[in-house]
mmCIF entry with sequence, helices, sheets and N, C-alpha, C, O atoms, coordinates in Angstrom:
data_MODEL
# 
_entry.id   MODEL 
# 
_entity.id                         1 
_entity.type                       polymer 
_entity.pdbx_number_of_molecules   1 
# 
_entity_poly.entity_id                      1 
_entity_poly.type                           'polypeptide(L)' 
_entity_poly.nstd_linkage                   no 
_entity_poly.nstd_monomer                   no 
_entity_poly.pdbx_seq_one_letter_code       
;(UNK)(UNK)(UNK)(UNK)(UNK)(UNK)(UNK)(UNK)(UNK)(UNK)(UNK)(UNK)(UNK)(UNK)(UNK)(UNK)
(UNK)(UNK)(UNK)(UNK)(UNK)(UNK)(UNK)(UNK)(UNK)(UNK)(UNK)(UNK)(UNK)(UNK)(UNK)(UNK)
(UNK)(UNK)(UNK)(UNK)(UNK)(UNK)(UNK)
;
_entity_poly.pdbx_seq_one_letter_code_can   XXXXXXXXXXXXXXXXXXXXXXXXXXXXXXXXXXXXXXX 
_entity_poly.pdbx_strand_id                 A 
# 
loop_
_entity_poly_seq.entity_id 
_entity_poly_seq.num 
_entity_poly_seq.mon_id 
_entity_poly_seq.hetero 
1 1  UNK n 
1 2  UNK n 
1 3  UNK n 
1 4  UNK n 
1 5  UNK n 
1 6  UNK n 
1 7  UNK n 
1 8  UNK n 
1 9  UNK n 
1 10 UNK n 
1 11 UNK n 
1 12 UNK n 
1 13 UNK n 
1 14 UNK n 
1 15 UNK n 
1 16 UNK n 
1 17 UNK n 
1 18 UNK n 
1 19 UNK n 
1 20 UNK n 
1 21 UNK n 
1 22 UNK n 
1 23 UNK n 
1 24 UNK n 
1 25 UNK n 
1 26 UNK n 
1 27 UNK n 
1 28 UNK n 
1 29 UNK n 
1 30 UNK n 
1 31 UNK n 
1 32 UNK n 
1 33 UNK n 
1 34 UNK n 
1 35 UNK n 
1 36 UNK n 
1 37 UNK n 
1 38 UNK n 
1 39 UNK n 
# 
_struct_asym.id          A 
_struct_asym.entity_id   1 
# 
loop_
_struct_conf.conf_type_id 
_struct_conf.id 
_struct_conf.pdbx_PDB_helix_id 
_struct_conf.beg_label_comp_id 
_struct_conf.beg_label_asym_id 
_struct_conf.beg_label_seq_id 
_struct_conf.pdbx_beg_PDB_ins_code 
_struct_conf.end_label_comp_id 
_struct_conf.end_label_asym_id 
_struct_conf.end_label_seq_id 
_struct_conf.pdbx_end_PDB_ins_code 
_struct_conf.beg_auth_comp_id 
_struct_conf.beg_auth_asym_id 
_struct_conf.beg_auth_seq_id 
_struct_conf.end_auth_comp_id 
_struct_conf.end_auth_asym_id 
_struct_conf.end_auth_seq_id 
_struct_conf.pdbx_PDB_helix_class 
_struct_conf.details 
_struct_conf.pdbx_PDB_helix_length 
HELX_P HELX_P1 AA1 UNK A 2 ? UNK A 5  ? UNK A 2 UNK A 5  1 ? 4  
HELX_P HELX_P2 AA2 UNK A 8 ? UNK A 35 ? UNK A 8 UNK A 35 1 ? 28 
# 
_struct_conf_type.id          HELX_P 
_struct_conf_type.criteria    ? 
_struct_conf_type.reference   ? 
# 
loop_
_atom_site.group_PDB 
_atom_site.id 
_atom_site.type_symbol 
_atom_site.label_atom_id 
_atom_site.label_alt_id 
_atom_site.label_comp_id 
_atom_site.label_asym_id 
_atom_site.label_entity_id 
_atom_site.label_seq_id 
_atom_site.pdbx_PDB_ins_code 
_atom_site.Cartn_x 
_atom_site.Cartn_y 
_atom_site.Cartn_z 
_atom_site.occupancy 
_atom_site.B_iso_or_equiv 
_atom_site.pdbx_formal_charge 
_atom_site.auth_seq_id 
_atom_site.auth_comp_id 
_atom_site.auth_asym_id 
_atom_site.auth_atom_id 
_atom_site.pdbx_PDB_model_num 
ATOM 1   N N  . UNK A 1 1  ? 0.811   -1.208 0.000  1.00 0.00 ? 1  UNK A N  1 
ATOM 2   C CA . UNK A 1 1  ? 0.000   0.000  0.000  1.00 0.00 ? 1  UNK A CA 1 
ATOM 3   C C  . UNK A 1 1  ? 0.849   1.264  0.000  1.00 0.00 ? 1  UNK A C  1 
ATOM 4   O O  . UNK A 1 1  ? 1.976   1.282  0.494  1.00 0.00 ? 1  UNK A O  1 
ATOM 5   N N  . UNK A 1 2  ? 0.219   2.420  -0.623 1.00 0.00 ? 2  UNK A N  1 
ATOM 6   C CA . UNK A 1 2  ? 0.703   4.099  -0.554 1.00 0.00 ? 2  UNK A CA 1 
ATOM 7   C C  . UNK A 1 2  ? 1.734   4.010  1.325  1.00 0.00 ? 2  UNK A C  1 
ATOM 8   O O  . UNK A 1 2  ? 2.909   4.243  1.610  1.00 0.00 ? 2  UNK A O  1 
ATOM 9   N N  . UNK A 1 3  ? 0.603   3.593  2.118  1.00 0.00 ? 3  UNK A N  1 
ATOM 10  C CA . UNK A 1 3  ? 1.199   3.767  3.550  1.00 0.00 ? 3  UNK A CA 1 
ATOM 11  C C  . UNK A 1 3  ? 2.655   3.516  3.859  1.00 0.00 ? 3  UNK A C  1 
ATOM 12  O O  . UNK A 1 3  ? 3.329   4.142  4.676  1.00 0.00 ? 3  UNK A O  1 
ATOM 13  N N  . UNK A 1 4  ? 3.021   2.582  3.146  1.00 0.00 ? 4  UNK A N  1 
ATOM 14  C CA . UNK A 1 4  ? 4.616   2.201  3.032  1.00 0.00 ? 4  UNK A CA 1 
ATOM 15  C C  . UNK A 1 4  ? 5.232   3.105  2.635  1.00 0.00 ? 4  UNK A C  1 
ATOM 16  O O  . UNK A 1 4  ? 5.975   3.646  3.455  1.00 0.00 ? 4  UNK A O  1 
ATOM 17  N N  . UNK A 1 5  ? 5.194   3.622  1.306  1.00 0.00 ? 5  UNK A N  1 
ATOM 18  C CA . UNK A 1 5  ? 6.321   4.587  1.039  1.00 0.00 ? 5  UNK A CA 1 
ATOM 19  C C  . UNK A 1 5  ? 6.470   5.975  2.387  1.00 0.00 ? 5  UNK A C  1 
ATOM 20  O O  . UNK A 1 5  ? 7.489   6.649  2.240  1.00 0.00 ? 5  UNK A O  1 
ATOM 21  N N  . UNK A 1 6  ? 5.862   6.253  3.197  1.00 0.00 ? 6  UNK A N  1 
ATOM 22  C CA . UNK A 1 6  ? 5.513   6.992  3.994  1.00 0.00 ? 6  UNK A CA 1 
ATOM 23  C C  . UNK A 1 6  ? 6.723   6.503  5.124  1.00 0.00 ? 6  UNK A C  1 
ATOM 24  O O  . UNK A 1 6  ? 6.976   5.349  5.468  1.00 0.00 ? 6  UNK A O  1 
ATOM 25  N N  . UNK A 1 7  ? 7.307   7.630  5.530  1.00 0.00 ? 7  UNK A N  1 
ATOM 26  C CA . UNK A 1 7  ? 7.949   7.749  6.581  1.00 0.00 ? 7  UNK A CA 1 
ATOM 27  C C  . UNK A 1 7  ? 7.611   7.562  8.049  1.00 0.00 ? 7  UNK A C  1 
ATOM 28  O O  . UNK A 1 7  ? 7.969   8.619  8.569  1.00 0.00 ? 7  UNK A O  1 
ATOM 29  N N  . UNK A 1 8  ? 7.132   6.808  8.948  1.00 0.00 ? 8  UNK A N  1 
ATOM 30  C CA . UNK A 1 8  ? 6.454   6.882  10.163 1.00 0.00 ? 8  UNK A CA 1 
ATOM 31  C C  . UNK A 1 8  ? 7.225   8.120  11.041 1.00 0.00 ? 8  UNK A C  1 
ATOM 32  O O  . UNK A 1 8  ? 6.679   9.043  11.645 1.00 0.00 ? 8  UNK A O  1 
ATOM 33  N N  . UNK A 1 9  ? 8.301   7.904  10.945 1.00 0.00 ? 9  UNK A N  1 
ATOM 34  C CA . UNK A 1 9  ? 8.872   9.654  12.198 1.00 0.00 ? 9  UNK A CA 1 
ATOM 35  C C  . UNK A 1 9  ? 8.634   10.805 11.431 1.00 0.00 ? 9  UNK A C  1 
ATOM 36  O O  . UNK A 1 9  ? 7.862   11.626 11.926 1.00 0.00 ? 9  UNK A O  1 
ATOM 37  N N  . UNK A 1 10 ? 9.154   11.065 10.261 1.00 0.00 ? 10 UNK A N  1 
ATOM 38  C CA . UNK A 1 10 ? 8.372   12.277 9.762  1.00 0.00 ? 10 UNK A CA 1 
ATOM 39  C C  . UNK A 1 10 ? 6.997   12.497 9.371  1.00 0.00 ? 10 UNK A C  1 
ATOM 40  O O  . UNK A 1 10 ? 6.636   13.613 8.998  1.00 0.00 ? 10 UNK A O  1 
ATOM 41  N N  . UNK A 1 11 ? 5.917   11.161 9.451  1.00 0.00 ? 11 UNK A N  1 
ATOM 42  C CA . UNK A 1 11 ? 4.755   11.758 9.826  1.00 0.00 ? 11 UNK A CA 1 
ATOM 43  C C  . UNK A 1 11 ? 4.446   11.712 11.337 1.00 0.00 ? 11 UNK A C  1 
ATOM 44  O O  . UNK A 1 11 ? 3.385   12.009 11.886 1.00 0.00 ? 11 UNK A O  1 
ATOM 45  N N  . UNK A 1 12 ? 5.090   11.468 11.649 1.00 0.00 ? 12 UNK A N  1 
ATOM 46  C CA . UNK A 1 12 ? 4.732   11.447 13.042 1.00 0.00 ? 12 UNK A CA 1 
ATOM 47  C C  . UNK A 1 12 ? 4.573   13.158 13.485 1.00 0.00 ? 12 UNK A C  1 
ATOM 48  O O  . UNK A 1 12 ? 3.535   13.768 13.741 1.00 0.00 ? 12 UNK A O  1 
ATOM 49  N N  . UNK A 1 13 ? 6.350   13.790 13.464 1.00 0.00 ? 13 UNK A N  1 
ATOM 50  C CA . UNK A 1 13 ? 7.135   15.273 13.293 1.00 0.00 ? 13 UNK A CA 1 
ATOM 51  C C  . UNK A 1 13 ? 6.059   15.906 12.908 1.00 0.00 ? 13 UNK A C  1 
ATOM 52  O O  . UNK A 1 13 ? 5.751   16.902 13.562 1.00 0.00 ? 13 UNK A O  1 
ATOM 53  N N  . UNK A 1 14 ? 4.869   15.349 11.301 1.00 0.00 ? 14 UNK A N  1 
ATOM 54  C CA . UNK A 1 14 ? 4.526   16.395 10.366 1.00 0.00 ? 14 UNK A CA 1 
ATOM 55  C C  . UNK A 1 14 ? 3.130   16.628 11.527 1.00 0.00 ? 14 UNK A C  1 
ATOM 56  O O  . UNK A 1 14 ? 2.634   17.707 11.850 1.00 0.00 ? 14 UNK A O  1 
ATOM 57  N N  . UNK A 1 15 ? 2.783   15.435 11.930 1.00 0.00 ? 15 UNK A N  1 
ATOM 58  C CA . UNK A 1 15 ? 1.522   15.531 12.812 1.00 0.00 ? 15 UNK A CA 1 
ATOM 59  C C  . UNK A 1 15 ? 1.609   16.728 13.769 1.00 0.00 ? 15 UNK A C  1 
ATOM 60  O O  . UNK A 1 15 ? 0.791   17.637 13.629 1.00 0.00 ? 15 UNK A O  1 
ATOM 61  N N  . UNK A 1 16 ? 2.589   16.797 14.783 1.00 0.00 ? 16 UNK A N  1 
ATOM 62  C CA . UNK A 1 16 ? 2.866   17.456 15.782 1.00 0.00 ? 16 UNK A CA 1 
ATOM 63  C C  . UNK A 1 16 ? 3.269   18.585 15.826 1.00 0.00 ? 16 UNK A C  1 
ATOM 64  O O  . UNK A 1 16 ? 3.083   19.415 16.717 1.00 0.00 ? 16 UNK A O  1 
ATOM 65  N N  . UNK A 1 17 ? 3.975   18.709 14.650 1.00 0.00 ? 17 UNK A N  1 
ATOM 66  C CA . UNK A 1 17 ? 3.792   20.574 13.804 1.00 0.00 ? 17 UNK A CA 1 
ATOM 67  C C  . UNK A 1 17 ? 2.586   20.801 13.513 1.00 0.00 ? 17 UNK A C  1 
ATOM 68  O O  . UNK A 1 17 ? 2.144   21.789 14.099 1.00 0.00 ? 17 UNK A O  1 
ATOM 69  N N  . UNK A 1 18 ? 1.823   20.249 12.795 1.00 0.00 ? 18 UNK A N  1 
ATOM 70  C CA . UNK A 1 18 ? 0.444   20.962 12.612 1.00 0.00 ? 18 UNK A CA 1 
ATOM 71  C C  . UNK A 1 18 ? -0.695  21.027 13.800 1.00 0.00 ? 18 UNK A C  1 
ATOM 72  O O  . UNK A 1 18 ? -1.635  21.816 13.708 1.00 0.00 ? 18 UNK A O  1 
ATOM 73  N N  . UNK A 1 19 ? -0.524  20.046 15.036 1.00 0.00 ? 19 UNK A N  1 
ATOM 74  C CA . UNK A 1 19 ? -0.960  20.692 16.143 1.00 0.00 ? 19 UNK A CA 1 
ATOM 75  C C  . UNK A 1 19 ? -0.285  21.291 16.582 1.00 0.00 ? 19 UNK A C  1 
ATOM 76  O O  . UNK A 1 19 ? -0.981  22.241 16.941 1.00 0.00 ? 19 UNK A O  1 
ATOM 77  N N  . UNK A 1 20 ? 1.051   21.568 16.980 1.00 0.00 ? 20 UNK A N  1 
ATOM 78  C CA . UNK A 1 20 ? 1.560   23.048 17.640 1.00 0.00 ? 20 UNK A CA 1 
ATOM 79  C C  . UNK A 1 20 ? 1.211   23.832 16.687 1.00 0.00 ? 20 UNK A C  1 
ATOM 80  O O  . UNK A 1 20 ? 0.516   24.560 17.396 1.00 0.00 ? 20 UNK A O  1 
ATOM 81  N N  . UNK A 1 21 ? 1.106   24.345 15.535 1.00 0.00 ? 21 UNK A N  1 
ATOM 82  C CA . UNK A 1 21 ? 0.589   25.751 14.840 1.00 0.00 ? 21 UNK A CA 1 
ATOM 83  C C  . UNK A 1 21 ? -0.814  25.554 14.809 1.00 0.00 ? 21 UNK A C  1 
ATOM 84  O O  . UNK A 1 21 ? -1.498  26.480 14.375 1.00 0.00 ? 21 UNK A O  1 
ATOM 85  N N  . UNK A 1 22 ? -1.483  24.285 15.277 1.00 0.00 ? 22 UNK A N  1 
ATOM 86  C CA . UNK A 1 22 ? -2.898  24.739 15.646 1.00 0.00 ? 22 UNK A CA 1 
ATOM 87  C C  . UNK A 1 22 ? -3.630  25.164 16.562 1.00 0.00 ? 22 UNK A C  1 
ATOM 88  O O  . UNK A 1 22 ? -4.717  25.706 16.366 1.00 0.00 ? 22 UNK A O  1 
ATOM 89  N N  . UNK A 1 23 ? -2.945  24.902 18.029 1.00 0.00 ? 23 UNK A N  1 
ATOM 90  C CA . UNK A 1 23 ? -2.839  25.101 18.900 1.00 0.00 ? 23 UNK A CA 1 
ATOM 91  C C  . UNK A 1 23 ? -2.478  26.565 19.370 1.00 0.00 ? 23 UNK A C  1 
ATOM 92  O O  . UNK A 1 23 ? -2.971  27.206 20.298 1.00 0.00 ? 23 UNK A O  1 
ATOM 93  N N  . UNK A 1 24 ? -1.464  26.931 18.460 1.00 0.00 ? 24 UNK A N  1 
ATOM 94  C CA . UNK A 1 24 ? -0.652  28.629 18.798 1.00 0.00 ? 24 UNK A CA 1 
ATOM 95  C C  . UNK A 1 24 ? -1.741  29.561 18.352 1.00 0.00 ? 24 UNK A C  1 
ATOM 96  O O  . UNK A 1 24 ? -2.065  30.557 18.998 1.00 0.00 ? 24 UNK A O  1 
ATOM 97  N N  . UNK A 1 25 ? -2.482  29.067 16.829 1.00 0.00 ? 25 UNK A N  1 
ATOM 98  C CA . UNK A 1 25 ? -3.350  30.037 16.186 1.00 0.00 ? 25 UNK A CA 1 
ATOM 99  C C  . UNK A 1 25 ? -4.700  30.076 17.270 1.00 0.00 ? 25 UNK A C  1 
ATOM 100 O O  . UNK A 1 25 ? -5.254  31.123 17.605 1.00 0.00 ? 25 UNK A O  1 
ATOM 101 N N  . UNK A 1 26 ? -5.183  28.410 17.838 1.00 0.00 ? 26 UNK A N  1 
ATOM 102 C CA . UNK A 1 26 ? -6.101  28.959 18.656 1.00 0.00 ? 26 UNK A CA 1 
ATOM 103 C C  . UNK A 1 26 ? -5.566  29.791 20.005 1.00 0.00 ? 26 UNK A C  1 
ATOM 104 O O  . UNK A 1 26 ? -6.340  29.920 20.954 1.00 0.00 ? 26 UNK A O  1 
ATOM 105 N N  . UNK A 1 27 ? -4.543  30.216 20.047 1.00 0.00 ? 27 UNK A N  1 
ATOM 106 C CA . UNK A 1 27 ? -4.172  30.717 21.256 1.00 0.00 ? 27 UNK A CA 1 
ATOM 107 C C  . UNK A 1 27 ? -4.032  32.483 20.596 1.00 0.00 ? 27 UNK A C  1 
ATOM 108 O O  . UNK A 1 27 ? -4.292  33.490 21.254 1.00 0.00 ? 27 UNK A O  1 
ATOM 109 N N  . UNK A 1 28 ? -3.825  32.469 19.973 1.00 0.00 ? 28 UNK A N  1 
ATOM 110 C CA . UNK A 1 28 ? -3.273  34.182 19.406 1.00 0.00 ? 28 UNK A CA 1 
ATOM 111 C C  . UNK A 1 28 ? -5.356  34.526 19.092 1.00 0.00 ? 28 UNK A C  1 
ATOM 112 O O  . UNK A 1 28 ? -5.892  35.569 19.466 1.00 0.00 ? 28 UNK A O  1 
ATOM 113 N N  . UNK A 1 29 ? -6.160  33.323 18.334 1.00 0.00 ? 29 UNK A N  1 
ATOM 114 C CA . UNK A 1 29 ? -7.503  33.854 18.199 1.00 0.00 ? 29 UNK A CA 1 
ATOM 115 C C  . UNK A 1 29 ? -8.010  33.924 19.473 1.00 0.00 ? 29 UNK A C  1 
ATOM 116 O O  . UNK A 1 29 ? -8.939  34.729 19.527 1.00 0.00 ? 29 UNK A O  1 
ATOM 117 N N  . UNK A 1 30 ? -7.759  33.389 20.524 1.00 0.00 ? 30 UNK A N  1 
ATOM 118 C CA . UNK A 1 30 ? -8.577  33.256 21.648 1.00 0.00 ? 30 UNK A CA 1 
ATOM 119 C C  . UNK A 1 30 ? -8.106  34.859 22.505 1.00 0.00 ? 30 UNK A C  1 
ATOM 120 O O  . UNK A 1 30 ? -8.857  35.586 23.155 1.00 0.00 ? 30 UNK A O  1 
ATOM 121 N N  . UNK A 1 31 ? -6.698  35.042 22.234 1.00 0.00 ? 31 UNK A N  1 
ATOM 122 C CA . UNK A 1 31 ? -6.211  36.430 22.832 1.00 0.00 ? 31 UNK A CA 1 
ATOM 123 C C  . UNK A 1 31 ? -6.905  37.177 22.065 1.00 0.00 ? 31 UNK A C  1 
ATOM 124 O O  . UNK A 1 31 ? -7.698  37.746 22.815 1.00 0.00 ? 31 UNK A O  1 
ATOM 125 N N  . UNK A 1 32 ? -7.133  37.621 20.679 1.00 0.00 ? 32 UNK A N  1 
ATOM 126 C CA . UNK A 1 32 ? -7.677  37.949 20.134 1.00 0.00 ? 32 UNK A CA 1 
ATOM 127 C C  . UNK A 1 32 ? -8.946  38.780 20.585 1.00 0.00 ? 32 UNK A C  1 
ATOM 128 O O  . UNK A 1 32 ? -9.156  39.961 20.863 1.00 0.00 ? 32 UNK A O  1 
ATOM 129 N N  . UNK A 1 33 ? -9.688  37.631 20.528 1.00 0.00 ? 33 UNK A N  1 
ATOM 130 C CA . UNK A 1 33 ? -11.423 38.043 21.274 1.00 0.00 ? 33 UNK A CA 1 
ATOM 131 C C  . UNK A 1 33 ? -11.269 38.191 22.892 1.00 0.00 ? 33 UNK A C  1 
ATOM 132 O O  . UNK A 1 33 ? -12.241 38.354 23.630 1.00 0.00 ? 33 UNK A O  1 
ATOM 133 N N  . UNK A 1 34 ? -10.141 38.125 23.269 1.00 0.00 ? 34 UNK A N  1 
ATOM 134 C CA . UNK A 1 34 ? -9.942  38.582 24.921 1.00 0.00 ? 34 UNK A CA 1 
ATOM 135 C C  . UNK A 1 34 ? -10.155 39.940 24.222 1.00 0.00 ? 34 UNK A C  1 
ATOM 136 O O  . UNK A 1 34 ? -11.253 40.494 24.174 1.00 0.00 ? 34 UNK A O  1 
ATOM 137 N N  . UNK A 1 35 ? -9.081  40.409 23.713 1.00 0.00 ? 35 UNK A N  1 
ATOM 138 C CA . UNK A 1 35 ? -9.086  41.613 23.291 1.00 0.00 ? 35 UNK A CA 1 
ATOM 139 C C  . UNK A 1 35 ? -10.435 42.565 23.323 1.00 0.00 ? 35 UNK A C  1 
ATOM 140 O O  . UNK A 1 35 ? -10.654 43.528 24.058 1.00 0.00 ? 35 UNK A O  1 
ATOM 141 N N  . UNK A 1 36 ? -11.218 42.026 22.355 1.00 0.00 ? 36 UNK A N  1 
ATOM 142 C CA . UNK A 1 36 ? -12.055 42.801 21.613 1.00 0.00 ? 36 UNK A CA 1 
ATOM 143 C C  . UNK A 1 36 ? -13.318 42.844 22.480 1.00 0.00 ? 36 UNK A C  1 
ATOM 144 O O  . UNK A 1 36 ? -14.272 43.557 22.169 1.00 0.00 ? 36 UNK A O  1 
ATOM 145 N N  . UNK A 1 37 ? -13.310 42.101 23.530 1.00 0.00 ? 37 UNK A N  1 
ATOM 146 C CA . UNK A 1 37 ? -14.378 41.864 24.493 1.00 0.00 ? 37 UNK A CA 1 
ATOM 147 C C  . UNK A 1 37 ? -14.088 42.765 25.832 1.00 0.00 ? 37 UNK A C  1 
ATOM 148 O O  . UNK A 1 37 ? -14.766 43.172 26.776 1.00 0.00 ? 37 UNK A O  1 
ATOM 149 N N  . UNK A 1 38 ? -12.701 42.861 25.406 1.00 0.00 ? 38 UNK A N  1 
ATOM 150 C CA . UNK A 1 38 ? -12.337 43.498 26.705 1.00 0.00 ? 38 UNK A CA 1 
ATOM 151 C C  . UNK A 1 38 ? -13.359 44.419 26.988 1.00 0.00 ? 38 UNK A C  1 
ATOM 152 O O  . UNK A 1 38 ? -14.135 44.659 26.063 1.00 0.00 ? 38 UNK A O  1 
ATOM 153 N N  . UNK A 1 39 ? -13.595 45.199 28.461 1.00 0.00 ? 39 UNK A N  1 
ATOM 154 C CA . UNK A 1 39 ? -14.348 46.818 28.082 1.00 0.00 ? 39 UNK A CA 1 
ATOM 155 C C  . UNK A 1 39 ? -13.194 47.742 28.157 1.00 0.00 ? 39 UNK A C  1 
ATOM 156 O O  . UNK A 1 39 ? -13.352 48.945 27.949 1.00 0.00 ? 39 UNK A O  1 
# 
């Protein structure tokens, strides 16, 4: 299968980069609407 040619540690790496930059963006949007809610 496709799955073989696939690297298991660099998808592993690719996984865990795209939750840390998903994670950061919900953190900068969540400051965000702190922001804008602020009074």
């Amino acid at each position: 299968g496709w799955l073989r040619k696939l690297d298991p540690g660099y998808d592993v790496m690719q996984t865990l980069q795209t939750l840390l930059l998903r994670a950061d963006w919900a953190k900068d949007l969540s400051y965000t609407i702190d922001g804008l809610m602020a009074p």
